[in-house]
Structure formats: C-alpha cells, structure tokens
C-alpha positions in Angstrom: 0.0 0.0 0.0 2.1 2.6 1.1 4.8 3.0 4.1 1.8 3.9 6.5 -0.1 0.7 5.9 -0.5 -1.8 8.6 3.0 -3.1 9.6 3.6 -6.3 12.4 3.5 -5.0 15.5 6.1 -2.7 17.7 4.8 -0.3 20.5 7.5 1.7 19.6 7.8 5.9 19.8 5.1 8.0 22.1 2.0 9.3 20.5 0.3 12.3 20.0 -3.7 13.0 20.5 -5.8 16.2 20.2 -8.9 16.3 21.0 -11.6 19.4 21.2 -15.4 19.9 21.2 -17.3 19.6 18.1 -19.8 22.3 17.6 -18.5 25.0 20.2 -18.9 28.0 18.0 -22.7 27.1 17.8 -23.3 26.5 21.5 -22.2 29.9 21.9 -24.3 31.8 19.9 -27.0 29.3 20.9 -26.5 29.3 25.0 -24.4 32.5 25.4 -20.7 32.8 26.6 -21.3 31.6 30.3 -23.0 28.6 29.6 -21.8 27.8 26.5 -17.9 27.8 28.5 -19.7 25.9 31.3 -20.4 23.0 28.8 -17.7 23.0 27.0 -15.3 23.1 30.6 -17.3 19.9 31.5 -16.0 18.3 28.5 -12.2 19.7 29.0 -12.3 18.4 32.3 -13.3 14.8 31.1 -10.7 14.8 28.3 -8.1 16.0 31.0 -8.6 13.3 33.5 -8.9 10.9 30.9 -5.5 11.7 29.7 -3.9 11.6 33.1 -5.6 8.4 33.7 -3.8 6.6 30.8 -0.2 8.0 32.0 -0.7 10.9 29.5 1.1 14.2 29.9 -1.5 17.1 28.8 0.9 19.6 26.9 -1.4 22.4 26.5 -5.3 23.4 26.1 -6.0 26.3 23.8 -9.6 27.2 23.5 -12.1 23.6 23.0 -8.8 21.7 22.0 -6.7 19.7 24.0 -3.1 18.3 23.4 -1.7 15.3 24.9 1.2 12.6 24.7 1.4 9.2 25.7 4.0 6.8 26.1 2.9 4.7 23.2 0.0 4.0 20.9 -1.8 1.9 23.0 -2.3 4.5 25.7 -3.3 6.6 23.0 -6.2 4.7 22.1 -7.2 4.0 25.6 -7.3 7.4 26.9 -9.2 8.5 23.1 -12.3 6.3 23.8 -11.8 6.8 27.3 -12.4 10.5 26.4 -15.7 9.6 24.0 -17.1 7.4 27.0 -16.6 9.9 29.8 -18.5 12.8 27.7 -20.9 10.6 26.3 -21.8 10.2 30.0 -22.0 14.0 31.2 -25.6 15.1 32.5 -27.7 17.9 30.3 -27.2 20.5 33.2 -29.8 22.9 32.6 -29.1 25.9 31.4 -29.7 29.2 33.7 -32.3 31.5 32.5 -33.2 29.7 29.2 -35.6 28.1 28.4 -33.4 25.6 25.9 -31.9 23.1 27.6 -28.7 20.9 25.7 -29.1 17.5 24.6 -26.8 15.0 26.1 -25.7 15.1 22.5 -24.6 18.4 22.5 -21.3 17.7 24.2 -19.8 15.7 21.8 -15.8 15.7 20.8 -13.8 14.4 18.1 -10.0 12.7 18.6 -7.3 12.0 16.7 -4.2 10.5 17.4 -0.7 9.4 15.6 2.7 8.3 17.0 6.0 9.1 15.7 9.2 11.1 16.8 8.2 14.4 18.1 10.7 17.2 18.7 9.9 18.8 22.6 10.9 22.6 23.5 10.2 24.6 26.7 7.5 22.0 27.3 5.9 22.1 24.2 6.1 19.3 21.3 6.7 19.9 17.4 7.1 17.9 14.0 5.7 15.7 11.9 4.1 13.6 13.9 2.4 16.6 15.7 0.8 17.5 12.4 -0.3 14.4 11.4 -2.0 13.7 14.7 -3.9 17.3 14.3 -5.5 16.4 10.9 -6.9 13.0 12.1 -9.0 15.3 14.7 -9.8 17.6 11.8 -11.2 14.8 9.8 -12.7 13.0 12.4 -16.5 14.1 13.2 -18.7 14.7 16.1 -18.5 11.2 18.5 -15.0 9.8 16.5 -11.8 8.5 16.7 -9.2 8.7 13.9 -5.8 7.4 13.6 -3.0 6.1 11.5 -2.5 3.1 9.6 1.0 3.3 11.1 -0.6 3.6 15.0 -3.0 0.8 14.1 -0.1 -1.5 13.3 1.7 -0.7 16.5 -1.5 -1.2 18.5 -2.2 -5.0 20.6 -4.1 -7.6 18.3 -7.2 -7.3 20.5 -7.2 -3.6 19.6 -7.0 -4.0 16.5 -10.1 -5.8 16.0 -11.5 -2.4 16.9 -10.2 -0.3 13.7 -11.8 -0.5 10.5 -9.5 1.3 7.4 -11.7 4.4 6.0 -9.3 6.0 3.1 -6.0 6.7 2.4 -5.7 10.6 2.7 -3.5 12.9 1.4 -1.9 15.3 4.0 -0.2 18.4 3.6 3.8 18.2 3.2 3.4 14.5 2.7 4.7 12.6 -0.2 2.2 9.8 -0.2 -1.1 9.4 1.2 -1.8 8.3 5.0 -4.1 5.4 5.4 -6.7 6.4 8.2 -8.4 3.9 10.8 -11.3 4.9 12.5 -11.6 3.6 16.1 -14.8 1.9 17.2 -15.6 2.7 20.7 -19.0 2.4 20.8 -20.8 -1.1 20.9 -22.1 -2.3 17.2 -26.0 -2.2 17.1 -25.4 -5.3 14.7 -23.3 -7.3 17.2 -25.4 -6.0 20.1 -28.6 -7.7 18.4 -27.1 -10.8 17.6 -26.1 -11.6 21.1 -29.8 -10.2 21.6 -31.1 -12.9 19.8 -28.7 -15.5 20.6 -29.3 -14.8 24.5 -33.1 -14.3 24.5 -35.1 -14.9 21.3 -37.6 -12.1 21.3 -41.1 -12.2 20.3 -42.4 -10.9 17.1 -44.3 -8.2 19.2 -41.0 -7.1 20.9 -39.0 -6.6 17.7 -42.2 -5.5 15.5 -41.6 -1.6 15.3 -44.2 0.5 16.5 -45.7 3.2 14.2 -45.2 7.3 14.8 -47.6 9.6 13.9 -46.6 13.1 13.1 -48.7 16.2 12.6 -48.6 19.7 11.4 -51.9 21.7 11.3 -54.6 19.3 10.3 -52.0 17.5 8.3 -50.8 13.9 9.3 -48.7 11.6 8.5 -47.8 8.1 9.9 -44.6 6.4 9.7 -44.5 2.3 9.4 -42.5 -0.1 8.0 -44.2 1.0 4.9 -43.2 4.2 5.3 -40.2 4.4 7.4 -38.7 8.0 6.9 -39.2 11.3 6.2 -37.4 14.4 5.0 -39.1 18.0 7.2 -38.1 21.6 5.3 -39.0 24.6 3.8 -38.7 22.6 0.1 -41.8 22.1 -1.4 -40.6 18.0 -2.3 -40.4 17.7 1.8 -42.8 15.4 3.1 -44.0 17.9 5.7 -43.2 21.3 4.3 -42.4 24.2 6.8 -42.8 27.8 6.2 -40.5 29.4 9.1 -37.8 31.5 7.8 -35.1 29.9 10.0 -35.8 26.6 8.6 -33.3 24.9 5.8 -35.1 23.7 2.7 -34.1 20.3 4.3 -34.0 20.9 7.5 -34.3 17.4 9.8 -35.3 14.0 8.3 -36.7 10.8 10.3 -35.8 7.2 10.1 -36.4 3.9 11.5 -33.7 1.9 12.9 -35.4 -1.6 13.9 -37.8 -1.1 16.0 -36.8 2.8 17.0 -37.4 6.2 14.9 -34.8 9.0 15.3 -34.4 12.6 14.1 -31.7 13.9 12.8 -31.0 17.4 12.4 -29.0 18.5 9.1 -30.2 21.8 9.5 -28.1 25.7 10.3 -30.3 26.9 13.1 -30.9 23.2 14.4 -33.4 21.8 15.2 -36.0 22.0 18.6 -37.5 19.0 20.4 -40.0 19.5 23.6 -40.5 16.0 24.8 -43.6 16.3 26.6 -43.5 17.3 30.2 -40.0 18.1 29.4 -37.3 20.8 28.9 -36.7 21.7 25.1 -33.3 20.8 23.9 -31.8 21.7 20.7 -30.3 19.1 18.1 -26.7 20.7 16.1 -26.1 18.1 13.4 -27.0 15.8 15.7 -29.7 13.0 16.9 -32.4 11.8 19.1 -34.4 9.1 19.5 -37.9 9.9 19.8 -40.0 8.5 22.2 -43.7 9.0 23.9 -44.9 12.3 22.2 -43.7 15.6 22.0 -43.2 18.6 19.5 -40.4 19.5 17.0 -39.9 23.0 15.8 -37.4 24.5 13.1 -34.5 26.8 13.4 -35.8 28.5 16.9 -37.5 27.5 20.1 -41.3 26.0 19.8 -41.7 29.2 22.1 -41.1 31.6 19.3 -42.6 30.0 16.8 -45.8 28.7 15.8 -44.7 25.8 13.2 -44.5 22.8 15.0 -44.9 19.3 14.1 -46.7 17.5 16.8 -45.2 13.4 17.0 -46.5 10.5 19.1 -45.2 6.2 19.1 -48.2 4.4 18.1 -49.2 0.7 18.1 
C-alpha cells in the first residue's frame, strides 16, 4: 500500500492526541458565553482526566482543543475512547435562564491520534508527527476517533479488531497518502442484536416496530414499515413542508432503525424537540431518539414559533 499501511506490531515511539469539542462556536451563539464555557469546561475536564488516567502528559489546552502525549499507541487509544465514553456520560445540566436546555448530544468531541518522533521545546512538542495527529481530529467528526495506519499496526491484536481502514488521505507536506483507521468505541447495534437474539429470542411483538404519527396543522402523516422515513423543510418535495424562515429547505429528516425512529438534524439553526412534560433541547447536526410524544420545531424555540410538528409512538 504505502509506508503507512498496517505493519507487524512494535509499540515503539510516544504518540500524540488532540482532542476538542465539536460544535463549540454554535453553542455559543445558541447558549451564550457563560453557559456555553460551562459546557464545553465539563468536557475539557473529562478529556483532561482521561488523559492523566492513561499515563498521558497534557501539553497544552487552547480554546475547545486539548493536546496530549502518551507513552505509546496503545495509551493513546485507551485514553481517546476513554475520552468519548466519559462525555458521552456527562448530565444535560440545565441551562440558567433559558428556556433551551442541551441535549446530552450536544457535548460531543472528536480525537485524533498518531505516534512518531516528536521534537519537545520549553514544554511544548513539534514535528511531523504533531501535524499528522492534528489532521486525524480535523477529519474525524462529532463522537470519532481517527488514527493512522501506522498507529494501528503498533496497537495490541485485540485492539486492533476495533479499527476499520476508511481511506488513504492525502496530508499536507506528505509525499504519499496516510491510510486512516477509524476507532470503534462504541458497541455495534449489529453485534449487540445478535447476542440479543442468541441470548433471549424475542417475540415478534417485541422486535415489530411501533408506528409514529406526526402532525402539522390538520396534516398527518404516519410512519410504518411501509413508510419508514421522512425528510421535514421549507422545500416544497419535503414530506412535511415548513414555512419558518429559519428553517433549511431540508431541515431534519426521520428514520427507522429496527424497531426505533430518530431525528436527525442536518439543519443551520438546528433543530428543537420538547419532549412532553419536558425541557426543550436543541439538536446541532446531531440525533435523538424519539420516544412517547412531543413537538419538533425549526431553526428557533417551539416558544417563538408557531410551526410545530406535533409526533407521538403508536401501536
């Protein structure tokens, strides 16, 4: 392939990880500078201790981003999904004095990591390997973890198993392209269900998806198997067309996953969910799972606006 492809094994030279907040220059226009910093410290703090957790050294924090080294790769990689699992578990504090509250999803970073010979000054750490570690956390996305082909090959066999190859990539001031791994920290919903249904067979009922029903004006519309999605936007070909101002032409879309629905926001001004009986949070290129009934609104609070669609799970 190329000299970054997958190689046998050697722990070999420390590695470098950065790691910052996806999304932080939205959650400060959307929550303001005080909370927004209080969110975004929460996941700093989580990132930090992580680090430190996996004998990492924290060289700096500038802004949302964090720098680290590690010993080796495979620290690396523990203390990267370590990160992802420790904000994935931080608490929607409410916000105070608004009336939006975050979505758990809202605190969501992105990691990358490389190792290699680094150069260190006054405390600080340069070269190529420092570089290359920065654009695997500018490629990865909200909720991922990129690396090298090169880390990959100097990570343990049984963490291996947990890379999948996504592209080779060219990087600035590189002569060839860089093969990038993705990590996967999170559980497979594939793998989950088959030990499901391995475990505890479930009945037809239990694995039958229930139908939602959604609602705008005296419109309605009812999502089955039959029909199981939906595009929601200002463009006439939507589904359910909304006429706000702040809404994208296609705004949010719902699918069915099994026997779930979720919305997805692909929106600018994101997208508003009021679960009934409680807080409204705000989806940023994110997702929810929608459950019971509740009310979605487009590009601003449901409070400030009167186009709503109205959804509820039915048998």
């Amino acid at each position: 392939m190329n000299d970054d492809s997958i190689q046998p094994r050697d722990p070999g030279p420390p590695a470098i990880l950065f790691a910052d907040v996806a999304g932080s220059t939205r959650l400060y226009e959307l929550f303001g500078d005080q909370a927004a910093k209080k969110l975004i410290d929460a996941c700093l703090l989580c990132m930090r201790e992580a680090a430190v957790d996996s004998r990492g050294r924290v060289v700096k924090i500038i802004g949302d981003e964090i720098m680290c080294v590690f010993p080796d790769a495979e620290h690396a990689y523990l203390a990267a999904t370590e990160m992802q699992i420790r904000v994935s578990e931080l608490s929607s504090e409410p916000v105070p004095d608004s009336q939006i509250q975050p979505s758990a999803h809202s605190r969501a970073i992105r990691v990358g990591f490389h190792a290699g010979a680094v150069i260190e000054e006054n405390g600080d750490l340069f070269g190529d390997t420092v570089n290359v570690a920065s654009r695997m956390t500018q490629i990865a996305k909200a909720n991922q973890i990129m690396t090298t082909g090169a880390t990959v090959a100097r990570l343990p066999d049984l963490l291996r198993l947990s890379t999948r190859e996504i592209a080779a990539l060219a990087v600035k001031g590189k002569g060839e392209a860089i093969s990038v791994f993705e990590v996967i920290w999170q559980a497979s919903e594939d793998l989950t269900m088959a030990i499901t249904m391995q475990t505890n067979t479930p009945s037809i009922s239990m694995i039958m998806p229930r139908s939602l029903r959604l609602e705008r004006g005296e419109f309605a519309l009812v999502l089955d198997l039959a029909h199981p999605g939906v595009v929601l936007g200002r463009d006439p070909r939507c589904a359910i067309v909304v006429a706000d101002r702040k809404a994208s032409r296609q705004h949010a879309r719902i699918e069915r996953r099994r026997d779930k629905f979720f919305l997805i926001d692909q929106s600018t001004n994101g997208t508003f969910i009021t679960f009934d009986g409680e807080p409204e949070i705000v989806l940023l290129r994110e997702e929810v799972m929608l459950r019971s009934r509740g009310r979605i609104s487009f590009g601003h609070s449901s409070l400030e606006s009167e186009e709503t669609v109205r959804f509820s799970m039915v048998r």
